[in-house]
N, C-alpha and C positions, 0 to 999 in steps of 0.2 A: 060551295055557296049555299047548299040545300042547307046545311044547318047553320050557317052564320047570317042569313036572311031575316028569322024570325026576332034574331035577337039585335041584329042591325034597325030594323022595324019596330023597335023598343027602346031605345036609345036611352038611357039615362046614367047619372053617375056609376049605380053597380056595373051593369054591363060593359059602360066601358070598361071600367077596373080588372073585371071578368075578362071579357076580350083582349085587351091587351098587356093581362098577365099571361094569357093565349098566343099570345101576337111574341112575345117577349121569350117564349119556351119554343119546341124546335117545330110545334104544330104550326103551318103555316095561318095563317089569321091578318090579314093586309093592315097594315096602322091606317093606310090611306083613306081605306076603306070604313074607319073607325072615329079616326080624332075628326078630320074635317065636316064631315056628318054631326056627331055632336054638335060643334062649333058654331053648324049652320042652325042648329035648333037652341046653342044661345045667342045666337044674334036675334032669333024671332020672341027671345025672350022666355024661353023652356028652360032654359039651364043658364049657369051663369061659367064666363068662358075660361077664371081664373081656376074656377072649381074642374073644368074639365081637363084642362092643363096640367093640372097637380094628380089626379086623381088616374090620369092617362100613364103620369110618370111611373106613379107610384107602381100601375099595375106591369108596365114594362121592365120596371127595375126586381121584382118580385119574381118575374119569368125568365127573365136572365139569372139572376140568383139559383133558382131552380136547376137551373141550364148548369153553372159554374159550380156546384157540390156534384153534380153527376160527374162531370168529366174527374173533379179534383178528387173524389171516392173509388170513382169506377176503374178510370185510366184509360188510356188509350185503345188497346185490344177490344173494350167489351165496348166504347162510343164506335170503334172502326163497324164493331158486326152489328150494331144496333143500324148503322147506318144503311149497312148494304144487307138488309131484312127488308122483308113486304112492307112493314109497319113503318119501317124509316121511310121506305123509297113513297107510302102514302104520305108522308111527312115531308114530302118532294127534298129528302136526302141522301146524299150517297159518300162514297168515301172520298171523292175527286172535291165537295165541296167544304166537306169539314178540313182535307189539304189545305184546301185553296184559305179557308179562314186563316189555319195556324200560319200559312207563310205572310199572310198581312198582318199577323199578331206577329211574328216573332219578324219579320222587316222593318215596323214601325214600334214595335216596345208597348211597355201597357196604356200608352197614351192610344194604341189601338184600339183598346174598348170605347173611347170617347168616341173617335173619328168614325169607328165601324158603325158606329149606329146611326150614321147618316147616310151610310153606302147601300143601296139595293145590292141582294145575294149576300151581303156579307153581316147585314143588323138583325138578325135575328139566331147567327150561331157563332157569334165572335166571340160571347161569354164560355165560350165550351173549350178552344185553345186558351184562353185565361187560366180556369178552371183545370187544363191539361198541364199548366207552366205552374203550377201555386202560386200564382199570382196572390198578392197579400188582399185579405176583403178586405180592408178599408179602401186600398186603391179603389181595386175593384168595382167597387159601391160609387166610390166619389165620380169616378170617370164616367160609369151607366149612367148616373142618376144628371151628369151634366149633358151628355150626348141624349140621351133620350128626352130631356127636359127643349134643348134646343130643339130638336128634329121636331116633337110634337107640337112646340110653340109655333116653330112654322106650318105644319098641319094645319092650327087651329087657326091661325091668321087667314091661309088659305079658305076655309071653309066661314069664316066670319065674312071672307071678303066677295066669295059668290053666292052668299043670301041675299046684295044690294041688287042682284040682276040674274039670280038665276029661278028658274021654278023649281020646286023640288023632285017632279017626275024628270029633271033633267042633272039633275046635282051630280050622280054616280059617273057621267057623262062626260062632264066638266071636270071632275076631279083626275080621271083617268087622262085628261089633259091636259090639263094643268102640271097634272106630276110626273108629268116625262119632262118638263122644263125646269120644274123646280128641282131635280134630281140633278140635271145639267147645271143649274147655276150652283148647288151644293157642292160639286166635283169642283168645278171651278175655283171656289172660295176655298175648299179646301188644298190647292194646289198651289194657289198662291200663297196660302199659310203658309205651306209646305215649305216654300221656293224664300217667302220673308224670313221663316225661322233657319234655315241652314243660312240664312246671310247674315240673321244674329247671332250666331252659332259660331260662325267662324269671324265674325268681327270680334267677340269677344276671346276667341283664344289668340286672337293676333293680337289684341291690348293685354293679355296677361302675359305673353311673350316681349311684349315692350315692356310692361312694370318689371320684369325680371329677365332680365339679358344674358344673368349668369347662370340662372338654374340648369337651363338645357347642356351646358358646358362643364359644369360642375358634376351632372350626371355622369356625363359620359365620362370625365375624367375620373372619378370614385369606381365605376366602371370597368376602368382599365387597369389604376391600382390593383383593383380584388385579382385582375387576370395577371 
């Protein structure tokens, strides 16, 4: 906090950019503590909010990026000992959570870098199992650049929304409050995606097994010829 203070206390386009190309790499740097503060200084009319939203993205997807050429250069071995270093564990990292990323990367597939970047502990090194898997950069790109876009647009709404009633010696107060619930109704929403997409998922392999009655028989009988 001693050196993200001054520059939180300065709030403008760059330093966002700055910070949350910060926020985006493995230094820790809180978004919450970043986009809604803006937010709240363009709702008083300081900044304008579309600008902080774009320019929030841009700097999270530039710090993942960062993040996803070290792991896909380095490899695994030199991210493991980077982690379990003084430098990593200041970096409040270790090897049990860059685990814990790649099995939510390689459980849910590269639709995980979307998803990851709306999870506490898991949005700011998801890029790093990406980057360990060669995951292709355009995905890559595509999925950061929509999961950090969403996360911070909620941020910024946040932070729009307690300018109407909060004072600003209380905003940091507010937010840390805020963002334990809005992190709970994120898990939520994303849960029931979850829970809709595997019931699209299997309605539709059950309609392409009705369009085709015979394929699966046909298989296995071609199958048994060869044997």
């Amino acid at each position: 906090m001693s050196w993200l203070l001054p520059l939180l206390n300065n709030l403008n386009y760059w330093t966002v950019l700055l910070l949350m190309f910060i926020e985006g790499s493995v230094i820790p740097a809180p978004s919450e503590l970043i986009v809604p503060p803006a937010a709240y200084r363009a709702a008083a009319g300081d900044l304008n909010i579309v600008l902080v939203v774009l320019v929030a993205t841009i700097g999270a997807v530039l710090g993942s990026t960062a993040n996803y050429f070290a792991a896909y250069y380095l490899g695994r071995p030199v991210i493991y000992r980077f982690a379990n270093s003084k430098l990593g564990h200041l970096c409040l990292l270790n090897q049990e959570k860059i685990e814990k990323a790649e099995k939510y990367f390689y459980d849910h597939g590269v639709i995980a870098t979307l998803t990851g970047r709306l999870l506490p502990g898991i949005r700011q090194i998801i890029s790093i199992p990406a980057g360990l898997s060669k995951m292709k950069f355009w995905k890559f790109i595509l999925y950061t650049t929509i999961g950090a876009g969403a996360w911070n647009t909620v941020l910024a709404t946040l932070g729009w929304y307690l300018h109407s009633f909060v004072p600003k010696d209380e905003l940091y107060t507010k937010i840390e409050e805020y963002n334990s619930q809005i992190q709970m109704v994120v898990i939520g929403v994303l849960g029931v995606a979850a829970i809709v997409g595997i019931i699209w998922w299997q309605m539709r392999k059950r309609k392409k097994r009705k369009a085709n009655p015979h394929s699966a028989t046909e298989g296995k009988t071609a199958n048994e010829d060869k044997q």
